[in-house]
N, C-alpha and C positions, 0 to 999 in steps of 0.2 A: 870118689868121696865128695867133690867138691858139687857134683849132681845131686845126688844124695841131699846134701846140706839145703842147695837151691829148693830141694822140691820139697825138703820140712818145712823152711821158709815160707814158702808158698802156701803150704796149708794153715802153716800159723796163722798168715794172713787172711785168708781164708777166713778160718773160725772166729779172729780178732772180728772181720766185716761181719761172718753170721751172728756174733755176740752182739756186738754193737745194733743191729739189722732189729733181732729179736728184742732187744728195749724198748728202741725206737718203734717197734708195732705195738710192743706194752704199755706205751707210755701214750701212743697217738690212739690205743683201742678204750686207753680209761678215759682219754679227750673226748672221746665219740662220748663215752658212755656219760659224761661227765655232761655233755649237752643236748644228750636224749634226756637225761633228767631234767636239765633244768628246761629244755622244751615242754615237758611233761608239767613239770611245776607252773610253768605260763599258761600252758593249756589248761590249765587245772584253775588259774586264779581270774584269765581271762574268763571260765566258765563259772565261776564264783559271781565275776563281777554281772556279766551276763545275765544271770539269774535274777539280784541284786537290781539289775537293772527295770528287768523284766517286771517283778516283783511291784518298783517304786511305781512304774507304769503303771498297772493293774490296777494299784490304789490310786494314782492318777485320773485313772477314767475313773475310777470306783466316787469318787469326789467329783468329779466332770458331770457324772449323774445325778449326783444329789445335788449338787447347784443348781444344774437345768430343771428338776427337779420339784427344789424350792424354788427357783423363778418361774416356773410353770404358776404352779400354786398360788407364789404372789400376784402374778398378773389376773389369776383366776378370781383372787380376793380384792384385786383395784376393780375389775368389773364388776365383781358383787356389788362394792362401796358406790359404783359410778350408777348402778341399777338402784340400789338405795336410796343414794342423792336421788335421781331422777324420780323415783312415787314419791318421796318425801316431799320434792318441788311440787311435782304434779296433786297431791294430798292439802299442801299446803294451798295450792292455787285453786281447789273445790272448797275447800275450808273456808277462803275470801271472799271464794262464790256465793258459795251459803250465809257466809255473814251477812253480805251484801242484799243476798235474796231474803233473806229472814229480816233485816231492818224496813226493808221496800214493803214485806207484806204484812208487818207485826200492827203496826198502825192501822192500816185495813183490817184488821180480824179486829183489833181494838173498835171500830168502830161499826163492826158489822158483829158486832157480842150480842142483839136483839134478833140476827136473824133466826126465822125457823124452818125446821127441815132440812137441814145440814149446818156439819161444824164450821164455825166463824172462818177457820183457817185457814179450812176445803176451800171455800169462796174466796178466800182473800187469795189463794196460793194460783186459782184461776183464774180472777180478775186480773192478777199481773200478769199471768201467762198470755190471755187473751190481750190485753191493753197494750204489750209489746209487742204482741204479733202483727195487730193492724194499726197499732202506730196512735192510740187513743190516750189520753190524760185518765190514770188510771182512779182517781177522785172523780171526774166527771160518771163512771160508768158506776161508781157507791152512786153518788148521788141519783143517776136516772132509777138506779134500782129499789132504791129509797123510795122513790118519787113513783114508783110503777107497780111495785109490790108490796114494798116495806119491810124487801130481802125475803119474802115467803120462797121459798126454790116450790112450793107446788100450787103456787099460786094461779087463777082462772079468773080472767078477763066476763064482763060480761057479753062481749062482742067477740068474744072465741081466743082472746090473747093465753098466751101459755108463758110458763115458768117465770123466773124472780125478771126477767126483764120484758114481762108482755109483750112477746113477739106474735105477731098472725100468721097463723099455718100457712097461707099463702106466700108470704115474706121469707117465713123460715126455711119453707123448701127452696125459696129465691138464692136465700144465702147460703146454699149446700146441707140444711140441717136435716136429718135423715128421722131421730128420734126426740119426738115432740116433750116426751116425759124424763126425758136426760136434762137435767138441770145445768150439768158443767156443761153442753152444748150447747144450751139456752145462752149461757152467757157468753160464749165466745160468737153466737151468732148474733147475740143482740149487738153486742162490741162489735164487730163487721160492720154491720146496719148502722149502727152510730158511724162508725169512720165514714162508709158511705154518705153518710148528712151532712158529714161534714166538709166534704170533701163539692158535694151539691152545695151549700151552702156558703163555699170558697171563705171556711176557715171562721163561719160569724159563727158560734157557740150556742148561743140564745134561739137566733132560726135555726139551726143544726139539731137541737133538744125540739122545737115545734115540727121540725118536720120527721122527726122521729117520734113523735105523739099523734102526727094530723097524718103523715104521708104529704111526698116529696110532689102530688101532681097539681098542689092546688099554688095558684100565687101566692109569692112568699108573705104580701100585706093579709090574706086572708088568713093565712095557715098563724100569721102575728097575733093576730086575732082570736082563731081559734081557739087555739095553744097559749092563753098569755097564764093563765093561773097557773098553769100546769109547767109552764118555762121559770116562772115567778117561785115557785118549788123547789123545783129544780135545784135553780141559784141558789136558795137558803139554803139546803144540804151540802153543795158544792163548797160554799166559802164557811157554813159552818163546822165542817167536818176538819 
């Protein structure tokens, strides 16, 4: 009996450890399950933020773009504004030009308003051209042409002289001129030929004007001689002009 007893004991025990046993895996399986959820919940909210993140990024560069964008653009518009300025300078600085050239040659056309056979202007506009190029007082070269033609540009020498500054065919091809009936060539090569006398001349005006009327081979007291009416002309158009 008292075996008996031990070995119900025994199973009580038994069942008391399986009872207690089986909670204990109820109570550690709703554990489990209690932190697969909430791993799930994590995983769920880190993938929320994730996106969120992703998202803020996206518009991130989405505005990263448009900035470079617009700074492309503006740098596009400083260069425009910089090319602007610059013809605007460069505009302004042919405008000054022209002022300048147009005050230099208004007075000459003003006073070449008798010539005939081309506009006062024409001549005035090539007289400076010519006068700055070899370096001549562009009053002296009114006045020789005054003095030679009376500004006719088809004006005829009776000893062979051609256009408003009676140059000799000879002379003219001297001075590279190619075409005898070209008036603006007339006067840049008579303006040569004058620098030339004067230059012979070592700078006296007066013999410079004679020996552009007589030619450079005769002595300077001869060609004084010569030439004096005709130097004496000259000068009154020169200083009265």
């Amino acid at each position: 009996m008292q075996r008996l007893g031990r070995i119900r004991l025994v199973w009580s025990l038994l069942l008391v450890l399986c009872l207690l046993a089986g909670r204990e895996f109820v109570a550690n399986r709703r554990l489990l399950q209690d932190y697969q959820n909430l791993l799930a919940e994590s995983q769920a909210l880190l993938e929320a933020q994730q996106a969120e993140l992703n998202a803020q990024q996206a518009e991130l560069a989405a505005r990263q773009a448009e900035l470079d964008a617009r700074q492309a653009e503006l740098e596009s518009l400083l260069d425009e504004v910089q090319q602007l300025r610059a013809t605007l300078e460069a505009t302004e600085q042919r405008l000054r030009e022209y002022e300048a050239y147009y005050e230099r040659i208004r007075p000459i056309a003003a006073a070449l308003r008798s010539a005939r056979g081309a506009d006062p202007w024409a001549i005035a506009a090539q007289i400076e051209r010519s006068s700055r190029r070899w370096g001549v007082d562009p009053w002296l070269v009114v006045a020789v042409g005054f003095a030679e033609s009376s500004w006719n540009v088809h004006a005829r020498g009776r000893a062979g002289e051609v256009g408003p500054m009676q140059v000799m065919p000879a002379t003219y091809r001297a001075m590279g001129g190619k075409h005898l009936g070209d008036w603006r060539e007339n006067i840049d090569v008579g303006t040569r030929y004058l620098a030339l006398m004067l230059d012979h001349a070592q700078g006296d005006v007066r013999l410079a004007v004679a020996y552009y009327n007589a030619g450079p081979s005769r002595p300077a007291a001869v060609v004084r001689q010569i030439s004096a009416r005709h130097v004496e002309r000259v000068m009154q158009y020169r200083y009265l002009l």
